[in-house]
C-alpha positions as CSV (number, residue, x, y, z in Angstrom):
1,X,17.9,13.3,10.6
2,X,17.6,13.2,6.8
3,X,14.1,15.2,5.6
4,X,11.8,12.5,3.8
5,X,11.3,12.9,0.3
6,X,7.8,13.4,-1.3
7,X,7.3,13.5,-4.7
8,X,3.7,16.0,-5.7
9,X,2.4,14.8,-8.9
10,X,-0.1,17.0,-9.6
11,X,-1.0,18.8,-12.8
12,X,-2.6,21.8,-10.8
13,X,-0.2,24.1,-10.3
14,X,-2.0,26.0,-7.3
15,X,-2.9,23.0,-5.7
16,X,0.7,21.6,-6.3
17,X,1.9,24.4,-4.8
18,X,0.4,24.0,-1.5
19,X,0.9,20.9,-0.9
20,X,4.4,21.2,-1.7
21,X,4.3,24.6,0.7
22,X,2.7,22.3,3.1
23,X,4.5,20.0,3.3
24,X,8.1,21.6,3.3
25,X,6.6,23.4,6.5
26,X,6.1,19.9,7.9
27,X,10.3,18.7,7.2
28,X,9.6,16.9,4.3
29,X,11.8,17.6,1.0
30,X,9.5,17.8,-1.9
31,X,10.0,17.2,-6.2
32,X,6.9,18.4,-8.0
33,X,6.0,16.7,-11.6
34,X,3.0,18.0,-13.6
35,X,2.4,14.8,-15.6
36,X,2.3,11.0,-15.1
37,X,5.7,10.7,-17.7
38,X,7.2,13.4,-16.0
39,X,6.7,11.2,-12.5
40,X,7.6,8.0,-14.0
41,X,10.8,9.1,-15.0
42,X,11.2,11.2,-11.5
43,X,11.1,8.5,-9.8
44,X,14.2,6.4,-12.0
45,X,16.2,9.2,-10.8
46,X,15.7,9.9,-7.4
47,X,14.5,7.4,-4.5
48,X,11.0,9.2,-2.8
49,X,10.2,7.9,0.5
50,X,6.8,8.8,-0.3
51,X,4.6,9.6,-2.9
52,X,1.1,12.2,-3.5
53,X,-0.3,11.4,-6.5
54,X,-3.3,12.8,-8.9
55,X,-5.8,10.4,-9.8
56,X,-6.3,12.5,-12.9
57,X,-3.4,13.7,-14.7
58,X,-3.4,15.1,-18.7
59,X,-1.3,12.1,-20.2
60,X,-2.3,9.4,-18.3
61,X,-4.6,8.5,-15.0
62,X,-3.1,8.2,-12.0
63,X,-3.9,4.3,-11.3
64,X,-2.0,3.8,-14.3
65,X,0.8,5.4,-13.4
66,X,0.7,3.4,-10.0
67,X,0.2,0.3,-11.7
68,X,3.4,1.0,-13.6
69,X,5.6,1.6,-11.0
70,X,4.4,-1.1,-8.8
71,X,5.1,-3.3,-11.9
72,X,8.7,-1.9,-11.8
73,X,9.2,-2.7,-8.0
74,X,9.6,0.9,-6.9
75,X,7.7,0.7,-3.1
76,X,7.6,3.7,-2.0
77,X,4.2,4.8,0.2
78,X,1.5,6.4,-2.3
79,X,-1.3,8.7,-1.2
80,X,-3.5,9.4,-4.3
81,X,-5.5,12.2,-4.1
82,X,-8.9,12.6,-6.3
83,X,-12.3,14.1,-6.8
84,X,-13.8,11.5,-7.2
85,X,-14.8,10.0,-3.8
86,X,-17.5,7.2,-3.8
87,X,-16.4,3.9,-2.5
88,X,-15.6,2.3,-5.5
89,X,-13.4,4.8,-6.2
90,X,-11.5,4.5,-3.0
91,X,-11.6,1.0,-3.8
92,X,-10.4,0.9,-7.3
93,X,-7.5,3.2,-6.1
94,X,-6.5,1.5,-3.2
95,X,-6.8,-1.9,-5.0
96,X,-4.5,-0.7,-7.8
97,X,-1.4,-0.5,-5.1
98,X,-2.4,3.0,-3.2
99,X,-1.6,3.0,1.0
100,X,-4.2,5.4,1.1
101,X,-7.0,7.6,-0.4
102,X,-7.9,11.4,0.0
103,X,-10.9,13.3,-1.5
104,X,-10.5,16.8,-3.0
105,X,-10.6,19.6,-1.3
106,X,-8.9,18.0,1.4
107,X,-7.1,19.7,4.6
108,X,-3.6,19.9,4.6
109,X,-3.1,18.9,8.4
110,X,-4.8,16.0,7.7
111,X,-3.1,14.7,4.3
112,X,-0.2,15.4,6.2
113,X,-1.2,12.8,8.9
114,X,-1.8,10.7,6.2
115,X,1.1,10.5,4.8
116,X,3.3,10.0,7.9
117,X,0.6,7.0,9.1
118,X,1.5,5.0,5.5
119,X,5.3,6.3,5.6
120,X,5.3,5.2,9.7
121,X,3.5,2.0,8.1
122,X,4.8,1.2,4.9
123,X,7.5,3.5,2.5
124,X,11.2,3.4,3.5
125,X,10.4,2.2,7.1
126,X,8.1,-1.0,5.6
127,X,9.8,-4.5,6.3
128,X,7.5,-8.0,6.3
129,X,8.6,-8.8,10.0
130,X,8.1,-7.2,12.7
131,X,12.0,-6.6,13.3
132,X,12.4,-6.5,9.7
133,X,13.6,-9.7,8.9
134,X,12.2,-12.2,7.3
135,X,8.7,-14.4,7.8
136,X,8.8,-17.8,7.6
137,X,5.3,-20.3,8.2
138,X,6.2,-24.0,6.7
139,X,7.0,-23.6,3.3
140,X,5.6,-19.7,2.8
141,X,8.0,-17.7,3.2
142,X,8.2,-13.4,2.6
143,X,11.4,-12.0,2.1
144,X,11.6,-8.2,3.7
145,X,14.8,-7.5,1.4
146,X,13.5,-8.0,-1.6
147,X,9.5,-7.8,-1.0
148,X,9.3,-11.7,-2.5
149,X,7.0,-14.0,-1.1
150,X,7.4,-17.8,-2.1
151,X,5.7,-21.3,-1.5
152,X,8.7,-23.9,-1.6
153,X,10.6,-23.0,-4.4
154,X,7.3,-20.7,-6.2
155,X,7.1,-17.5,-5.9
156,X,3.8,-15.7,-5.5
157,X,2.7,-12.7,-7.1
158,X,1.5,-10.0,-5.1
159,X,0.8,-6.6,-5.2
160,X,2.3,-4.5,-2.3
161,X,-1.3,-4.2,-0.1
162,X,-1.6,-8.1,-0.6
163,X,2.4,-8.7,1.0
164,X,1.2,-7.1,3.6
165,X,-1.8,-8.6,4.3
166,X,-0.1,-11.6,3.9
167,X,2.6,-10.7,6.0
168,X,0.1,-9.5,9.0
169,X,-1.3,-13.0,8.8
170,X,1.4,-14.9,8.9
171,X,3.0,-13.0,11.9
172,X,-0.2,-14.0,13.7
173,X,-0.1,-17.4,12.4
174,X,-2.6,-19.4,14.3
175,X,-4.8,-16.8,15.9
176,X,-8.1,-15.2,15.3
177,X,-7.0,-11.5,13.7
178,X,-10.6,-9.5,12.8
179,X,-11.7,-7.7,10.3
180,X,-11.0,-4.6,12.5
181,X,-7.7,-5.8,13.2
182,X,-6.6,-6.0,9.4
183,X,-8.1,-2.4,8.5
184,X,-5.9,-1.2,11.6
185,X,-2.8,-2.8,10.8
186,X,-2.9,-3.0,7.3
187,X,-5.1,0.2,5.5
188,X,-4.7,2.1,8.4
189,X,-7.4,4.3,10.6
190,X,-8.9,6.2,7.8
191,X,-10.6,3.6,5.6
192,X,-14.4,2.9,5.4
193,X,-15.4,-0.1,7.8
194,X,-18.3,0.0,5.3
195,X,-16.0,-1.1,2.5
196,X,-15.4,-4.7,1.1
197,X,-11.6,-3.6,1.1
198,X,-10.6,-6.2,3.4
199,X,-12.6,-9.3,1.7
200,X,-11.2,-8.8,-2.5
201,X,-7.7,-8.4,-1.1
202,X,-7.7,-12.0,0.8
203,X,-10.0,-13.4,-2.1
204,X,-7.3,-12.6,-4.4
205,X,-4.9,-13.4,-1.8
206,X,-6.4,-17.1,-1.4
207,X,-6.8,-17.3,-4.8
208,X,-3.2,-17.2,-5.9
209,X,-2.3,-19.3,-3.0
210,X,-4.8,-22.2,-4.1
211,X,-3.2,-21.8,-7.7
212,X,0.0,-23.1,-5.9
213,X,-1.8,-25.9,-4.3
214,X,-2.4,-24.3,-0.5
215,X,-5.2,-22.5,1.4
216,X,-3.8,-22.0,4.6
217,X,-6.7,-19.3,5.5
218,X,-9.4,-20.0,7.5
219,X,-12.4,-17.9,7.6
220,X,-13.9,-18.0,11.2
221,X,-17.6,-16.9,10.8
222,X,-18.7,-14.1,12.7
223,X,-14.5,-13.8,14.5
224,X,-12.3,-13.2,11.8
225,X,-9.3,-15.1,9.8
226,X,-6.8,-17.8,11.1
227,X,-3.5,-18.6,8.7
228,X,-2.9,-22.2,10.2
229,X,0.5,-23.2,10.0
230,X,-0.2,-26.9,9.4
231,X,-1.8,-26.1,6.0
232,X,2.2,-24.5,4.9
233,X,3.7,-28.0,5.5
């Protein structure tokens, strides 16, 4: 079996080197870069399965860094670690395309259960379908190759966390999926119940389907959300 590969960016060099210590302990092959430029170009060279990244970093802030390589298509899963821990900072981060969000000082067993719940959910084992093909509701349609989602002949621009909320509600197409259900499936057992994570990701998500003429999502007061398959026609 090939040994994932995590790429540590992280300017501080103790903390680098445990989690890179940590982690090699744990199977997984690690790169370390010290800088947001040193990552960027990393990550044109090699493909990570997996990514731990700074929030703060001397050149240029994590989330921007993110916000780069999500621009670029690169997918792979992105755990961003920070000090700064209130909830709009989770949100902020997690908003700008991170799976997931860990405060410092942080244990390693559990960043290391972190990152194999967004590589087990998303990373080089992510696919929109549940046998990794392709999801089709009417005329929205996600494309697992090539992580495209499309309305007839438009494509919709997403961000990764919105693909796969989308592609959660479309594979329950016509059923009642909760709240509970989404920060399950989608962000995964660590995230704050207490957030508003859930509701700005479908209001952007609703929002760039109503700029293509359909809002197939149904809020059910006080149950949850339906995507009805007769509004994709």
């Amino acid at each position: 079996m090939v040994a994932m590969r995590v790429l540590v960016v992280e300017d501080d060099l103790a903390i680098a080197g445990q989690i890179c210590h940590g982690l090699m302990a744990r199977g997984y092959a690690t790169d370390r870069a010290h800088s947001a430029q040193a990552a960027f170009d990393a990550c044109h060279r090699t493909q990570f399965d997996a990514i731990v990244l700074d929030r703060m970093l001397p050149d240029t802030p994590g989330i921007a860094l993110l916000g780069r390589l999500r621009a670029e298509s690169h997918r792979p899963a992105v755990l961003m670690l920070s000090a700064l821990g209130s909830v709009q900072d989770r949100i902020d981060g997690l908003e700008a395309g991170a799976d997931d969000y860990l405060t410092k000082p942080f244990d390693m067993a559990e960043l290391s259960a972190r990152l194999v719940a967004i590589c087990r959910r998303g990373g080089r084992n992510e696919s929109a379908g549940e046998d990794g093909g392709d999801i089709a509701v009417g005329r929205l349609r996600l494309d697992a190759a090539s992580h495209c989602a499309s309305l007839g002949e438009e494509a919709i621009e997403l961000n990764r966390k919105q693909f796969s909320l989308l592609a959660y509600l479309m594979r329950n197409a016509d059923r009642v999926v909760t709240r509970a259900m989404l920060l399950e499936n989608v962000w995964g057992y660590s995230f704050d119940p207490a957030t508003n994570i859930v509701e700005s990701n479908l209001s952007r998500l609703r929002t760039r389907l109503a700029g293509l003429g359909c809002d197939p999502i149904e809020t059910k007061r006080g149950e949850g959300y339906t995507l009805r398959s007769d509004q994709c026609r």
